[in-house]
PASE-680871 format. One record per residue (C-alpha): residue number from 1; residue in one letter; chain; x, y, z. Coordinates in steps of 0.05 Angstrom, whole numbers, padded with zeros to 5 digits. Example, Ala and Ser with C-alpha at 12.3 -4.5 7.8 and 13.67 -1.06 7.14 Angstrom:
PT   nr  rest  kette       u       v       w
PT    1     A      A   00246  -00090   00156
PT    2     S      A   00273  -00021   00143
% end
This chain:
PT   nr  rest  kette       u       v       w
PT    1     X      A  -00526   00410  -00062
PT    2     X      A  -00570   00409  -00127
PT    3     X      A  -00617   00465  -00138
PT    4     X      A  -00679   00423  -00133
PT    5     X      A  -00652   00408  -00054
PT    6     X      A  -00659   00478  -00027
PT    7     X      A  -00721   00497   00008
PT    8     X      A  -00728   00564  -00016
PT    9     X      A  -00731   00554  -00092
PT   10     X      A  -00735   00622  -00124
PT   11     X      A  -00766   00635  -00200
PT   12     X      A  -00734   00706  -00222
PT   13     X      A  -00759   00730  -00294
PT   14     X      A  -00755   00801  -00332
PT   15     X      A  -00815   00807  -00363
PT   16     X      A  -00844   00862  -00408
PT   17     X      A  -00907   00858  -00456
PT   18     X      A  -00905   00784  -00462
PT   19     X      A  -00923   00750  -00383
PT   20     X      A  -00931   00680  -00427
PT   21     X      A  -00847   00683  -00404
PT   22     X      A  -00869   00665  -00328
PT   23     X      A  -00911   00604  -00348
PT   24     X      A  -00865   00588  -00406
PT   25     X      A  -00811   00578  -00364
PT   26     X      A  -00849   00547  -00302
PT   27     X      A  -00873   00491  -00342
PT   28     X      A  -00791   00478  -00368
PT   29     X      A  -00772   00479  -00294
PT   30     X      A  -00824   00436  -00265
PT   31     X      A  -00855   00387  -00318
PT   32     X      A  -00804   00381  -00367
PT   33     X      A  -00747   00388  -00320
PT   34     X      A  -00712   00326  -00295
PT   35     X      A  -00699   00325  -00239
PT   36     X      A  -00762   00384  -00235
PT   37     X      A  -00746   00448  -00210
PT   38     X      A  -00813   00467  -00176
PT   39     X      A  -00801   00533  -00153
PT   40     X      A  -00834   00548  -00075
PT   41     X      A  -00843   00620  -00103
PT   42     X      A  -00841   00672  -00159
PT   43     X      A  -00807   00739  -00166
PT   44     X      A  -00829   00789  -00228
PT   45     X      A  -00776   00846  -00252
PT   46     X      A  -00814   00888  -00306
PT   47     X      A  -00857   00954  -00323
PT   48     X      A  -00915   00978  -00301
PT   49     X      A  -00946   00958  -00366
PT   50     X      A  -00920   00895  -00350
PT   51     X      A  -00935   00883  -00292
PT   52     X      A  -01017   00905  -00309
PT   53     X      A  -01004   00850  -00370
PT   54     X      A  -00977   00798  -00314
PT   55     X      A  -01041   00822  -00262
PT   56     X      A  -01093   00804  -00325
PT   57     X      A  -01069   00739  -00355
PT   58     X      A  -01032   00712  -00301
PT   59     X      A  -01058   00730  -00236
PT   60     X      A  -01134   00747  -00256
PT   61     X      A  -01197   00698  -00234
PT   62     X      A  -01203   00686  -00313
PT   63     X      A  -01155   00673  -00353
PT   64     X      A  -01116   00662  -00294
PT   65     X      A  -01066   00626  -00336
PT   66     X      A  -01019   00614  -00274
PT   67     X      A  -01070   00572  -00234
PT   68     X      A  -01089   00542  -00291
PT   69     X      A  -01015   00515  -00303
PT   70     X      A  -01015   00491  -00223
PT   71     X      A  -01077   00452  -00227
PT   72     X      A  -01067   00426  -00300
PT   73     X      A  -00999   00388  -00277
PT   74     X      A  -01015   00381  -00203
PT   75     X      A  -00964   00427  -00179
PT   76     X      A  -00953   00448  -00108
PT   77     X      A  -00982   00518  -00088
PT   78     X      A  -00928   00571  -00100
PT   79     X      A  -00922   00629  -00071
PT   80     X      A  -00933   00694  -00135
PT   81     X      A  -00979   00753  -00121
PT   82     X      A  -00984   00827  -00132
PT   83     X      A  -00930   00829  -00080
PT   84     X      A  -00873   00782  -00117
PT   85     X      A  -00875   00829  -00174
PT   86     X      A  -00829   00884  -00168
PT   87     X      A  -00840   00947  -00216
PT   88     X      A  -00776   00991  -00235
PT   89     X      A  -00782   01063  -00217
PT   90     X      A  -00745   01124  -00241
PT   91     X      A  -00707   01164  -00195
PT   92     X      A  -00768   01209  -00173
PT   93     X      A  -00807   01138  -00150
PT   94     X      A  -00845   01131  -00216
PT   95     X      A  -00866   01073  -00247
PT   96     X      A  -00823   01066  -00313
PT   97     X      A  -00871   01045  -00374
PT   98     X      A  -00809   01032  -00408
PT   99     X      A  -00733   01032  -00413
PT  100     X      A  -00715   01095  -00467
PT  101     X      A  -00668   01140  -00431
PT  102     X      A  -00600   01133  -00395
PT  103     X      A  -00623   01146  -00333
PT  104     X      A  -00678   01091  -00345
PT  105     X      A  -00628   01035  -00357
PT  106     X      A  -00581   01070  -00304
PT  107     X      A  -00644   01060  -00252
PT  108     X      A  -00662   00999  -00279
PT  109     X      A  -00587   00965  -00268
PT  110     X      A  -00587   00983  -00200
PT  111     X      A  -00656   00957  -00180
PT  112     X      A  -00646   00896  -00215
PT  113     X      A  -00581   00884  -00183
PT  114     X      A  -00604   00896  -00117
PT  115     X      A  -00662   00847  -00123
PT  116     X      A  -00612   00796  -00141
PT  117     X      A  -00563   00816  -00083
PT  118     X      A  -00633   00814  -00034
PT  119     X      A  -00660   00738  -00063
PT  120     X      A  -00586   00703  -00059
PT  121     X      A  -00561   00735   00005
PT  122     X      A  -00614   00680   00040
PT  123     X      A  -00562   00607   00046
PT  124     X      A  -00630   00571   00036
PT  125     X      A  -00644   00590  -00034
PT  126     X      A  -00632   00568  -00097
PT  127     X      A  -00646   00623  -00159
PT  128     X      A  -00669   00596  -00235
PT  129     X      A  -00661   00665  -00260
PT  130     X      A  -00688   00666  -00326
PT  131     X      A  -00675   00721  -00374
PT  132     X      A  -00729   00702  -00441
PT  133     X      A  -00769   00761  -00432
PT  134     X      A  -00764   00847  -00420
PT  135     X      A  -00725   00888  -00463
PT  136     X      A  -00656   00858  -00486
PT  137     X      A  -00615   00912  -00425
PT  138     X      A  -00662   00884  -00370
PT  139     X      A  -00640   00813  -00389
PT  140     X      A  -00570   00836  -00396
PT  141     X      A  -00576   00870  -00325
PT  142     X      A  -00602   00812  -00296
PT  143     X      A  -00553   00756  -00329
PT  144     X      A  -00496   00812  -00308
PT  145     X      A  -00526   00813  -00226
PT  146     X      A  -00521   00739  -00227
PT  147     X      A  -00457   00734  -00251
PT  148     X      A  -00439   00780  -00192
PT  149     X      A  -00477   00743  -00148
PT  150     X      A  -00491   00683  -00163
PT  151     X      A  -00476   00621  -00126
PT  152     X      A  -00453   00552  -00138
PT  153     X      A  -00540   00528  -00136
PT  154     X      A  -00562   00587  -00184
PT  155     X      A  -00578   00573  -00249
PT  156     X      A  -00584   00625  -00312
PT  157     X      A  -00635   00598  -00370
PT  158     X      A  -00667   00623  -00433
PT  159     X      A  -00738   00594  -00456
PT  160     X      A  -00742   00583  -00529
PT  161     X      A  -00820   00556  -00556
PT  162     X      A  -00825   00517  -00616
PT  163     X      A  -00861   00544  -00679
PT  164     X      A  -00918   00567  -00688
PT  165     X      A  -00936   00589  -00612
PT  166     X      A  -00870   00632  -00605
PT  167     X      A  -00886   00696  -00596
PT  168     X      A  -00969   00679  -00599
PT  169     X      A  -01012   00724  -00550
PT  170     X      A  -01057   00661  -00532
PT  171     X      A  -01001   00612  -00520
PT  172     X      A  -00976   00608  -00452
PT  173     X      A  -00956   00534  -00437
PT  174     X      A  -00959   00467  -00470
PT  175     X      A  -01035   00441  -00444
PT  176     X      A  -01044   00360  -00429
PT  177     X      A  -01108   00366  -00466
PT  178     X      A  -01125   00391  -00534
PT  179     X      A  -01132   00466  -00549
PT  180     X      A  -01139   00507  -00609
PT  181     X      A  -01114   00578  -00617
PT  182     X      A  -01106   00628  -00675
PT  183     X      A  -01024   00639  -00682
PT  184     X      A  -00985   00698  -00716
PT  185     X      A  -01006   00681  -00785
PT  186     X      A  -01074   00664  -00769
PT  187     X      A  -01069   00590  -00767
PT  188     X      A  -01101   00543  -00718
PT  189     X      A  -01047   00507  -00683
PT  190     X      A  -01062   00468  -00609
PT  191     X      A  -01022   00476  -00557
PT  192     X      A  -01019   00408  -00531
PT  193     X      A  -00962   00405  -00589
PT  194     X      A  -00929   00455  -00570
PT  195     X      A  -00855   00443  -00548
PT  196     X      A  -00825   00484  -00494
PT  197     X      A  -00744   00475  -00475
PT  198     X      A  -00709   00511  -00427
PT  199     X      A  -00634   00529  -00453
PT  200     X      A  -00578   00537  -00379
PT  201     X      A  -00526   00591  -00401
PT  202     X      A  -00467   00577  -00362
PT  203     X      A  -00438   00635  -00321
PT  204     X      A  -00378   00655  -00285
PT  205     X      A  -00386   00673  -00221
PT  206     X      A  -00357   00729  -00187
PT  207     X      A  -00384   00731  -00120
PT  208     X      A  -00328   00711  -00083
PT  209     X      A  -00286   00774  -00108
PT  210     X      A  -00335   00813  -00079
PT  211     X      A  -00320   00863  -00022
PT  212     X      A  -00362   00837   00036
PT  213     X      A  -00398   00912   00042
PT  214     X      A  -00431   00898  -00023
PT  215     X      A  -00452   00836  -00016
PT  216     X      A  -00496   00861   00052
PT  217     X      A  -00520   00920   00043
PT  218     X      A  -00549   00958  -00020
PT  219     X      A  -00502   00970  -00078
PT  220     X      A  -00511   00998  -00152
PT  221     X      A  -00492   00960  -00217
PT  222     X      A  -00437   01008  -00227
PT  223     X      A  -00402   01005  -00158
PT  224     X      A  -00415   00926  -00159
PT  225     X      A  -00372   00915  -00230
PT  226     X      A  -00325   00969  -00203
PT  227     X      A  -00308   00922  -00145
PT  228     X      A  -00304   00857  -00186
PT  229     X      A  -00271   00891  -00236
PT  230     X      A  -00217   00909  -00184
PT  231     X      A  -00212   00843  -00154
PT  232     X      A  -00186   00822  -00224
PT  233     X      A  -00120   00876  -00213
PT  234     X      A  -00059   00859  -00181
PT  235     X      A  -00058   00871  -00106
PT  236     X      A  -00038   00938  -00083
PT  237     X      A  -00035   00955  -00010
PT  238     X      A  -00035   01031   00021
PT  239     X      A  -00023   01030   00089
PT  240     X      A  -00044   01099   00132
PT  241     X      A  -00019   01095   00205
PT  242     X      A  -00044   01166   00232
PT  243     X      A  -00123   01151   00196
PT  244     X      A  -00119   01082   00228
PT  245     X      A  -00137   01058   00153
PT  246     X      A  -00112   01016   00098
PT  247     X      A  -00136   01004   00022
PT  248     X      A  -00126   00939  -00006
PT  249     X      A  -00161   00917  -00074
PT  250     X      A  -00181   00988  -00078
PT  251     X      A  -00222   00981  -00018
PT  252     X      A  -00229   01029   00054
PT  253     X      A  -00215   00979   00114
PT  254     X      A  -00212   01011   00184
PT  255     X      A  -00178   00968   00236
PT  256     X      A  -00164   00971   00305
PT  257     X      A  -00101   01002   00333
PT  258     X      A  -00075   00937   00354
PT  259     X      A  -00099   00899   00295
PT  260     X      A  -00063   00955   00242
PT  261     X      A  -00006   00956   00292
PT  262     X      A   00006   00881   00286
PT  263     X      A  -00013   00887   00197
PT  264     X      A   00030   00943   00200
PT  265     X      A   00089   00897   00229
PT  266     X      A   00070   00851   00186
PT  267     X      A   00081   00901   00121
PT  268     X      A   00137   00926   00135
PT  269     X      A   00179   00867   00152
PT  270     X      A   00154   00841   00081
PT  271     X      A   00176   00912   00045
PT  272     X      A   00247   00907   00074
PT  273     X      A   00255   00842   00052
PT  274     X      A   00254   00807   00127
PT  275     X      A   00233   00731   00135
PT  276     X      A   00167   00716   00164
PT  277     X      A   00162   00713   00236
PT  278     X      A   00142   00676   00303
PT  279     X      A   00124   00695   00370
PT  280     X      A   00195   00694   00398
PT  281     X      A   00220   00719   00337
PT  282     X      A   00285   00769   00361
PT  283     X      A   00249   00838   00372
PT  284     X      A   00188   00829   00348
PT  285     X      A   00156   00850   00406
PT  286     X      A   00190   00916   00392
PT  287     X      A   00181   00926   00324
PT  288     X      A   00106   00919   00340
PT  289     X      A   00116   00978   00387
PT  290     X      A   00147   01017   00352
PT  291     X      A   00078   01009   00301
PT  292     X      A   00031   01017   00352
PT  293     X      A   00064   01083   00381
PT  294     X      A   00056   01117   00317
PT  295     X      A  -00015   01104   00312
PT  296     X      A  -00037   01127   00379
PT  297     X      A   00014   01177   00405
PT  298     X      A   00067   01174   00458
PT  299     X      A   00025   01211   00511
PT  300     X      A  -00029   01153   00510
PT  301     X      A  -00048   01105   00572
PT  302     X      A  -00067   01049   00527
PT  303     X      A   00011   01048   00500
PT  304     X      A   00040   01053   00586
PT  305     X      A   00003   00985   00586
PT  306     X      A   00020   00950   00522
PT  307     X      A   00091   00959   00540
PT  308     X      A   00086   00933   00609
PT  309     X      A   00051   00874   00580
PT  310     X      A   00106   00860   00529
PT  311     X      A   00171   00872   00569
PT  312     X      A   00183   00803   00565
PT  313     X      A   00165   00797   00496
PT  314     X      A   00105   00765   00455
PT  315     X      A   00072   00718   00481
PT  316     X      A   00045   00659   00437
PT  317     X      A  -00022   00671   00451
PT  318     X      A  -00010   00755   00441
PT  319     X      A   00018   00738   00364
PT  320     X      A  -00043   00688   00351
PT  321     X      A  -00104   00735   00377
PT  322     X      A  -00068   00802   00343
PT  323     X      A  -00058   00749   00258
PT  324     X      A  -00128   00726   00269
PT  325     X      A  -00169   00792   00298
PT  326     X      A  -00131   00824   00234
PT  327     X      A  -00145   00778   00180
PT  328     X      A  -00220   00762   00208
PT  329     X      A  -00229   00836   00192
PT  330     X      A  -00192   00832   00129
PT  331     X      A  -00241   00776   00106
PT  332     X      A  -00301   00812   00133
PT  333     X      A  -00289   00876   00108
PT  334     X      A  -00257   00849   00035
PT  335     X      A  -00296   00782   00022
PT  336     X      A  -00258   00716   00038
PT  337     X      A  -00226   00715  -00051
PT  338     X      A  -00201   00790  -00047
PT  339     X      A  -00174   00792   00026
PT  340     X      A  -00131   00731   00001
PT  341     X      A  -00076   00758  -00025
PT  342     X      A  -00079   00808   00041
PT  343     X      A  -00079   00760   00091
PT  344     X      A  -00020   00748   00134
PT  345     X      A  -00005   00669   00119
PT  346     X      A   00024   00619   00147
PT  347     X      A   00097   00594   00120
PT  348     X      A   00122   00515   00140
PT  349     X      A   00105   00461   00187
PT  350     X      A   00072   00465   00255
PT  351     X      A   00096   00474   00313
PT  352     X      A   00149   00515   00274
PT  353     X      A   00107   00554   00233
PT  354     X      A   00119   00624   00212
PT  355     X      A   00081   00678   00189
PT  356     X      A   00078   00739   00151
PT  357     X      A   00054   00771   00090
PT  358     X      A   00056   00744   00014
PT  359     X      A   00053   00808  -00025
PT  360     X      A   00102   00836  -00072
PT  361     X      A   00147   00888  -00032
PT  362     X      A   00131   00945  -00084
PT  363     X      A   00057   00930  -00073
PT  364     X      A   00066   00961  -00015
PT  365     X      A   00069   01036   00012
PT  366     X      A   00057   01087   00057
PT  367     X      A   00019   01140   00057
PT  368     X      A  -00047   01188   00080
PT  369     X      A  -00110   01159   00052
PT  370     X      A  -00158   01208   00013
PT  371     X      A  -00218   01194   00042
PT  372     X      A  -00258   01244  -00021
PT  373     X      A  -00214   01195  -00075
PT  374     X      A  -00228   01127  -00035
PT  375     X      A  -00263   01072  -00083
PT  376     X      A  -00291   01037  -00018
PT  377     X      A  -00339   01054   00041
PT  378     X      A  -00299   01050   00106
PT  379     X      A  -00302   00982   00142
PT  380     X      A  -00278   00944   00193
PT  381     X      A  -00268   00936   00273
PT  382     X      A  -00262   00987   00321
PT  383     X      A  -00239   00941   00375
% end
């Protein structure tokens, strides 16, 4: 759908000493804009200088530049208070002034990303992310989160202002009535001829690479291009029977004994070269066995019963529930682009269809998984 179809339409700016960005940018969207993008609410990333700049010109009783805009144009109310701006904090909890040190920009990456991660995790939204104003890393952070992030509805946009109100304290949006304000060089200039264009900036998206843990819960900039970054490799598969474990793209995936049991299978008829196989494939039924005995011992109950319940083979239904519990926690643990290329996959035509794995052989090994060297948090069923 377009962006202007969602019903959560999100504004997302980086601002720093110069608010004018917010109604800059609002006024592209929704007057100039066609078809308009009239945002249902607004989301602030900045200082706290910033953010006392965007409480006195934008949100005030007078100037109150932001109401101003919505009545001047007879936009909708949208939702942008105290609340919708977000301040970035150091890594004690205090308010940053400004960006100067490492740890700054290292702080300010991963609260910026998260924010992004937060607003597009919602199916509802759409995101016009704009990145005009804040210093030139917090625009860089923010492009870089929605290029991570980003989905097929987000846009990424730039805000340029045509001479002589760029950059102009009292300028903050092209007025449908004449006034006159002092600019940079102390000329009079009015702002009803002021021309404001909003520039997209294409960008790929990477979301779909993604492991599936970072795109719920709370990641940092660093351990979010990590990921992608791996995604882009070529597959590599460790498989770790006794840990009940396997790494693939680099990330921790804990399965089931019956799901890694029927993976496992899976691998290792693809390592020694085997076609793919069927339910009544010619000892399948053992060789998935012989997997599942090495995870959970010979002494256990749970093994008594799975070989009483495969003495006369594998059922249909048995080699369907164990391919689809195993890649559903492939996809949930991985993301649905990077647990591709893991996936056990489907070879010919129905009814005859086989099925195994479509990694290279040497791609795969086995072997005890570090859990102090893993790249991933641990994921997956337990069922």
């Amino acid at each position: 759908m377009e962006p202007t179809s969602y019903p959560r339409r999100i504004l997302l700016a980086v601002t720093g000493l110069s608010p004018q960005i917010v109604t800059e940018t609002l006024y592209a969207l929704a007057v100039e804009r066609d078809p308009a993008f009239v945002p249902t609410e607004v989301h602030l990333l900045t200082t706290a200088e910033g953010a006392e700049r965007a409480r006195l010109s934008l949100l005030s009783e007078d100037p109150g530049w932001f109401a101003r805009l919505l009545r001047d144009y007879s936009l909708p109310p949208i939702a942008f208070g105290p609340e919708h701006v977000l301040v970035l904090r150091d890594a004690g909890g205090r308010e940053l002034d400004d960006i100067r040190t490492p740890s700054d920009n290292e702080r300010a990456a991963d609260i910026i990303t998260e924010r992004v991660r937060a607003l597009t995790d919602d199916p509802d939204s759409a995101l016009s992310v704009s990145i005009a104003g804040g210093r030139k890393t917090m625009g860089y952070y923010l492009g870089y989160a929605l290029s991570l992030f980003g989905r097929p509805q987000d846009r990424l946009s730039h805000v340029l202002v045509s001479e002589p109100f760029e950059s102009s304290w009292d300028f903050f949006y092209p007025t449908p009535y004449e006034r006159i304000i002092a600019t940079r060089n102390d000329k009079l200039a009015d702002t009803a001829k002021a021309r404001v264009t909003l520039a997209e900036i294409p960008f790929v998206r990477l979301r779909d690479g993604l492991p599936g843990r970072l795109l719920r819960g709370q990641s940092t900039f660093g351990e979010t291009v990590a990921a992608a970054q791996r995604a882009l490799e070529p597959p590599a598969l460790v498989i770790d029977l006794a840990g009940q474990r396997i790494r693939a793209g680099g990330e921790l995936v804990t399965l089931a004994p019956a799901q890694l049991a029927f993976y496992s299978l899976m691998a290792r008829r693809r390592q020694k070269g085997l076609h793919a196989a069927r339910f009544d494939t010619d000892g399948l039924a053992a060789q998935y066995l012989h997997e599942y005995r090495q995870i959970i011992g010979e002494m256990s109950g749970e093994l008594e019963r799975t070989e009483m319940a495969l003495a006369k083979g594998m059922t249909q239904d048995d080699f369907d529930q164990r391919k689809s519990r195993a890649n559903g926690a492939l996809e949930q643990a991985l993301g649905h682009q990077l647990a591709a290329a893991y996936l056990i996959q489907g070879d010919g035509a129905r009814p005859r269809t086989r099925y195994g794995l479509r990694l290279d052989p040497e791609s795969i090994r086995y072997a005890p998984i570090d859990l102090g060297t893993s790249t991933g948090a641990p994921t997956g069923g337990r069922r």
